[in-house]
N, C-alpha and C positions, 0 to 999 in steps of 0.2 A: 504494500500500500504506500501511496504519496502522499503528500499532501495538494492541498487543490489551489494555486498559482494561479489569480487573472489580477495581470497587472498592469502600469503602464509600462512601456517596453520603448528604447530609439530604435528606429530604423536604422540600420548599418549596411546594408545595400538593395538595391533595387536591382532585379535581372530579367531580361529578357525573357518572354515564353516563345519556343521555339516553335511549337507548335498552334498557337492562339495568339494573333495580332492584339484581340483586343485584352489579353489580360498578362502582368508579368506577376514576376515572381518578389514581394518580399521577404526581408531575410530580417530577422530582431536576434541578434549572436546569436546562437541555436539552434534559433524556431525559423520558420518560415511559415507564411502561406500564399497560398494563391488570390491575388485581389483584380480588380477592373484597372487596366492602364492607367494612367496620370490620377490617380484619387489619392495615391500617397508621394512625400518628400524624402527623401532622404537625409537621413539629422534628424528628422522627426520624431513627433510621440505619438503612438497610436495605444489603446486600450485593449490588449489582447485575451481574445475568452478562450482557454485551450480546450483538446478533446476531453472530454469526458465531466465537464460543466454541464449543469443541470440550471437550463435557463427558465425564470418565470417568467407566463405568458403576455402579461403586460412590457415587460422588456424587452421581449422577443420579438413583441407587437412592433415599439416602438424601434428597435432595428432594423426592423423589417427583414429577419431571418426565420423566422418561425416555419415558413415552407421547407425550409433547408434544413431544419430540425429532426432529429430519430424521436421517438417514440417520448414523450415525460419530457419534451424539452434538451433533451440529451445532443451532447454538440460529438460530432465524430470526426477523425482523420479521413481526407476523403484524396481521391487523386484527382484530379480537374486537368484533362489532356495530358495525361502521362505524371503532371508533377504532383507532390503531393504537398496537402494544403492542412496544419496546424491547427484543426479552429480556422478562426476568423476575426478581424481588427476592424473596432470601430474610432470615432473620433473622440478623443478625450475631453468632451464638451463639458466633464466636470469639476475638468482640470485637479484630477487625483495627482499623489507626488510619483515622482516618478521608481518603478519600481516596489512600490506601494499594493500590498495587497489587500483588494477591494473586494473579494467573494462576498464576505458577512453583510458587508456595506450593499452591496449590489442584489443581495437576497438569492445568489448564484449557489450553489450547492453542487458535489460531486456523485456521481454515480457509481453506486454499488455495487457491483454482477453478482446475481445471487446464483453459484456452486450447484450444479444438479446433481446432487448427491441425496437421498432420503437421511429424513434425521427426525428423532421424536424425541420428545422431551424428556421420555426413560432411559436415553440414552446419556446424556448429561448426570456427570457428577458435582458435587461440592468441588467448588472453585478454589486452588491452594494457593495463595500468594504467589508463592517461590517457583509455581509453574508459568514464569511470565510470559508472554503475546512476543513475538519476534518485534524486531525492530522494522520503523517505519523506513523502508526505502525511497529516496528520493529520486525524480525524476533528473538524470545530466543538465534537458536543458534548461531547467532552471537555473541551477547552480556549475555552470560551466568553470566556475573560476575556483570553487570550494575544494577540486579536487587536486590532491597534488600528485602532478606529473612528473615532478622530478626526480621523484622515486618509483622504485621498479612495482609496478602494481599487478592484479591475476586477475582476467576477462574471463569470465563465467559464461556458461551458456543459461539461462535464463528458462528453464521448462513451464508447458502452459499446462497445470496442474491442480491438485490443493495441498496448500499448505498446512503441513503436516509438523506434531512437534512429540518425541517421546521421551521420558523423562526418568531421573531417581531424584525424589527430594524424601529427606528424611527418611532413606533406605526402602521407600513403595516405588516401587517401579508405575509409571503416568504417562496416557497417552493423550492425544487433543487434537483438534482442527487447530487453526487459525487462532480462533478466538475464545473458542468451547473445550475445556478439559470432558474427555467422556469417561464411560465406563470401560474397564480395560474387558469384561467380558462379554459389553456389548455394544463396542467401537466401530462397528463399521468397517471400512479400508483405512481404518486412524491406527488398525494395530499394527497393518500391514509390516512395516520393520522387524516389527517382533517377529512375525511370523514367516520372515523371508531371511531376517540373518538374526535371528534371536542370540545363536550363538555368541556371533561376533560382538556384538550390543552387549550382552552380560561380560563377555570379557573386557572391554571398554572399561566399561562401569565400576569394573574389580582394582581398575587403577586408577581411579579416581576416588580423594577422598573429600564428601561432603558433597553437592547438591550438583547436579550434568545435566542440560536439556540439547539432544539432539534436533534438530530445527532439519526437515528437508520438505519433499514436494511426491507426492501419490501422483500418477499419472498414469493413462492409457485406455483403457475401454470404459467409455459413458463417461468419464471425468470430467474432460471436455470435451470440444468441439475437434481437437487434434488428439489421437490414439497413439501418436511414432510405431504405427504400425503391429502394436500390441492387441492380440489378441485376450486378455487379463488387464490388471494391474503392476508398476513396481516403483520403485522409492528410489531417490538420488539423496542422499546430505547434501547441506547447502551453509551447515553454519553449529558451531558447539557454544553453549556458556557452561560455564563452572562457576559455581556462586555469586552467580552475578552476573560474572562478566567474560564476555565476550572475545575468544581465542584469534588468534590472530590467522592468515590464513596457509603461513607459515606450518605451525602447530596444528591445524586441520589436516592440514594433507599427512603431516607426520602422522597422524593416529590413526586415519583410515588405512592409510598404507599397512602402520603395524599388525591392526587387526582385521583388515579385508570389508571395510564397510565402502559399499558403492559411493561417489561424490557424482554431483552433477558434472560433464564436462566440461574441462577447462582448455579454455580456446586458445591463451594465449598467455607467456608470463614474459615480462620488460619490463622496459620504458616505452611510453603511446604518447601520443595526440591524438586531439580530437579526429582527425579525417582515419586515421588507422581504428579507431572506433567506432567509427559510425561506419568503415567498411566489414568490421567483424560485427556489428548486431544484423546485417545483411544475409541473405543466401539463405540455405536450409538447415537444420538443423544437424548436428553430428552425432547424434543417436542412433545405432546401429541400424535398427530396423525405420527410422523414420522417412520418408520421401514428400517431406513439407517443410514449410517456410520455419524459419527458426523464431521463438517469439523475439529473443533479443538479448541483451544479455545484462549480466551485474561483474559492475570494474568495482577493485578496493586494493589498498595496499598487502603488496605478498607479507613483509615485512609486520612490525608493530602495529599494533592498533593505532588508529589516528581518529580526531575526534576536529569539529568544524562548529561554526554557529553563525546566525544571519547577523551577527551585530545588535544593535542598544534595541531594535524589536523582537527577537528572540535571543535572550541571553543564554541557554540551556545546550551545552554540549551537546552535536549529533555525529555519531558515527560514518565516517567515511568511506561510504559505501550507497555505490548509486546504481543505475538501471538507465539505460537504453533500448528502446522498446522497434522493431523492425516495423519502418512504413509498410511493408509488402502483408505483413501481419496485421497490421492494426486494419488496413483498407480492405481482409480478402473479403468474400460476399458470406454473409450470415458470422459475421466476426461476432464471440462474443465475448473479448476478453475485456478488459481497462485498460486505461493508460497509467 
């Protein structure tokens, strides 16, 4: 999960459509999208509403984007002749500050994707503290500049799945969606790990002293809209804490390795920039049996933990680890994922 970013934005270039005389292409660092020729400057401020904003219909009204809208208002990545288009930018006629985020202000709200997985309320157990929710991931192009390139960082591949989390706290072994700790005897695809490397999981866990939550992703038949080919289910790791806090990814790969626990694959380990980034969340996925779009992926430092924060509006430390989400993914037909 992101957080939900409609901000003012400068424009930083204007490009040509190769394809469409009447419309080009803007660029705000990051982002782009596709607008009508001559309506934007460059140097400019436009008000930008990304995918997955949840617009209300008086606003929508007054945009006059509501026809271009999915279902509840919901704003999508769309490709307009070939390019593809971010949302969409209006005129900051309210002269918000710049970079300023305006969702609450604006009554914009993000969209959810609710998981077609069945779940009933007997399934859920008593909620433990110490089985915390994963970290919120951020989207790159919001914070292109939060991350640091100068050290060697690991490109993840990104699976379109649910997030999964299983745990020992207080010596009980815990399993969970996302959000929901469940019953370990009546979990769903949430026990899955257990039941696919239980072994290796218990031995894990035997060197480890005091509280481990293994954090990965369930994916393949009915999970979502993309199978990689799997006839079943199966689990990748994606992420360890140990009381608390948060391994490095250094220290991850060590202990999978040691004790044979799958990772999700890792695409790529250096030094990047952004264009070597935005050509690896491209292409298909590298899962063996998959023959689709790959959703995209999550960059973080190989090395120590690193930690960021937006400055005097959000003072609160956030983990350095972000997400790049594949246009070819976001736009295919019947997509149901988030940005």
């Amino acid at each position: 999960m992101s957080d939900l970013i409609v901000t003012v934005r400068k424009i930083t270039e204007i490009l040509k459509h190769d394809l469409a005389d009447n419309l080009e292409i803007v660029r705000m660092g990051s982002w782009q999208v596709v607008a009508q020729k001559g309506t934007c400057q460059d140097g400019g401020e436009v008000l930008h509403i990304p995918p997955d904003a949840i617009i209300p219909n008086d606003l929508a009204d007054k945009w006059g984007v509501t026809k271009y809208l999915s279902t509840n208002g919901r704003v999508k990545a769309v490709k307009l002749r070939g390019a593809v288009s971010y949302g969409f930018i209006v005129p900051n006629d309210a002269c918000f500050q710049l970079e300023e985020n305006v969702a609450e202000k604006l009554g914009i709200t993000k969209y959810e994707p609710v998981i077609p997985i069945s779940f009933s309320k007997g399934q859920a157990a008593s909620q433990n503290p110490f089985f915390h929710n994963y970290t919120d991931i951020q989207n790159l192009r919001n914070f292109p500049d939060k991350l640091d390139l100068s050290k060697e960082v690991v490109v993840l591949e990104k699976i379109h799945g649910s997030s999964q989390k299983t745990g020992r706290i207080d010596n009980v072994v815990m399993v969970g969606s996302h959000r929901v700790q469940r019953k370990i005897e009546n979990a769903g695809v949430y026990d899955l790990p257990l039941r696919l490397y239980g072994k290796e999981i218990q031995q894990l866990f035997g060197q480890v002293a005091g509280n481990i939550i293994l954090y990965g992703e369930v994916y393949g038949k009915k999970i979502q809209d993309l199978t990689y080919g799997l006839a079943e289910h199966d689990w990748r790791l994606f992420d360890i804490s140990i009381n608390g806090e948060y391994l490095s990814w250094a220290e991850i790969e060590s202990l999978c390795l040691r004790f044979g626990i799958p990772m999700v694959p890792i695409l790529y380990k250096g030094l990047a920039d952004m264009p070597r980034l935005e050509r690896l969340c491209s292409g298909e996925s590298v899962l063996p049996l998959a023959k689709h779009v790959i959703e995209g992926i999550v960059v973080r430092p190989y090395g120590s933990e690193l930690t960021w924060n937006r400055g005097s509006l959000d003072p609160h430390p956030k983990r350095m680890i972000f997400k790049l989400i594949n246009p070819d993914y976001l736009t295919r037909k019947n997509a149901t994922e988030y940005h």
